[in-house]
C-alpha positions in Angstrom: 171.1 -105.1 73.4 171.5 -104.1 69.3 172.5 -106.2 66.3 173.0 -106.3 63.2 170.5 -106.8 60.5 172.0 -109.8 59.5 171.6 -110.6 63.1 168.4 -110.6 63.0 167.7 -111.7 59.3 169.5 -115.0 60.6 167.2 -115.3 63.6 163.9 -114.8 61.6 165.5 -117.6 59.1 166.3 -119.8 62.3 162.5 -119.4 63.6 161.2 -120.1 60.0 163.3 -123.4 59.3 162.8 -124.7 63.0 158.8 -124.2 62.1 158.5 -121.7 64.9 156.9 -119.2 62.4 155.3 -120.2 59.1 156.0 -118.4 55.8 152.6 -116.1 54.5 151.3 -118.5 52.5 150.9 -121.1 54.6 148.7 -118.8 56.8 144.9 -119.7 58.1 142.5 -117.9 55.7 141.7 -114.1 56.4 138.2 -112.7 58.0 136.3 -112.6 54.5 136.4 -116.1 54.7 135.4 -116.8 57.4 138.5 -117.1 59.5 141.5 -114.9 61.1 141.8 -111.2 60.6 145.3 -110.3 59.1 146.7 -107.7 61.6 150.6 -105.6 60.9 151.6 -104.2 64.3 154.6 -101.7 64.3 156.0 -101.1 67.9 159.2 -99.4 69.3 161.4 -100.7 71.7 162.4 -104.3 70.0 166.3 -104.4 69.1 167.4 -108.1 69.2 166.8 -111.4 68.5 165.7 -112.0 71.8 162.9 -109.7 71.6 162.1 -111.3 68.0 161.6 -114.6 70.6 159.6 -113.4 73.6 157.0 -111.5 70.9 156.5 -114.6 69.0 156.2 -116.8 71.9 153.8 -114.3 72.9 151.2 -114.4 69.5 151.5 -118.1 69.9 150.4 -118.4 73.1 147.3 -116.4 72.0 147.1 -118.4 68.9 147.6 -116.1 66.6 149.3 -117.6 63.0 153.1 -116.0 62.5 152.8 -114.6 59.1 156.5 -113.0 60.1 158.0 -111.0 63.3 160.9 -108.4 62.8 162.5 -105.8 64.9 159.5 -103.5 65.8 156.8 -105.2 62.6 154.4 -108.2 63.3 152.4 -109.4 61.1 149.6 -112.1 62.4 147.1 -113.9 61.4 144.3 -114.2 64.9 141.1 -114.9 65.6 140.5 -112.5 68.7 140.4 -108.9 69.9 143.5 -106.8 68.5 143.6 -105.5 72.2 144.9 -108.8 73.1 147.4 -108.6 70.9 148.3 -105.4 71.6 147.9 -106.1 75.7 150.4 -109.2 75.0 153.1 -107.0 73.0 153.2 -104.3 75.9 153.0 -106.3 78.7 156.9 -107.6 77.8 157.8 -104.1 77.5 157.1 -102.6 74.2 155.1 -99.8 73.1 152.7 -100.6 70.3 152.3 -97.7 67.7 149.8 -99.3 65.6 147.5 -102.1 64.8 146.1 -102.0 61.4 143.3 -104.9 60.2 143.5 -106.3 56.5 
């Protein structure tokens, strides 16, 4: 299924006001101090809202911090192996392109 950009912008706004997803600054703090490792994951393959859904149901069963999710661009704040995040991204379906570690 597409949609529209303003589709999805008003899905991300939905997950952000219900407290599904938190807005970056209200994020766990980043490796250096002694917390989660900021990770931005591109992938192919998501083109709807509902994929915007399953991937962020997804990180927060691992327990990873929504900085934001968007049509094929994560961005996550987790504690953990980025092979788990990238093993929970493909197995609903989507190819993962890259995984980079700030």
């Amino acid at each position: 299924m597409q949609t529209s950009e303003a589709g999805v912008e008003e899905a991300f706004v939905f997950l952000l006001e219900s407290g599904i997803i938190k807005e970056a600054n209200n994020v766990p703090p980043n490796a250096a101090d002694g917390g989660n490792m900021k990770y931005i994951i591109t992938t192919e393959g998501m083109g709807c809202e509902h994929c915007i859904k399953r991937v962020t149901a997804a990180m927060q069963t691992l327990n990873a911090a929504i900085i934001y999710v968007k049509l094929n661009d994560i961005a996550v704040d987790f504690n953990g192996n980025e092979n788990d995040l990238r093993n929970a991204i493909e197995d609903l379906g989507f190819d993962v392109i890259s995984i980079k570690a700030q």
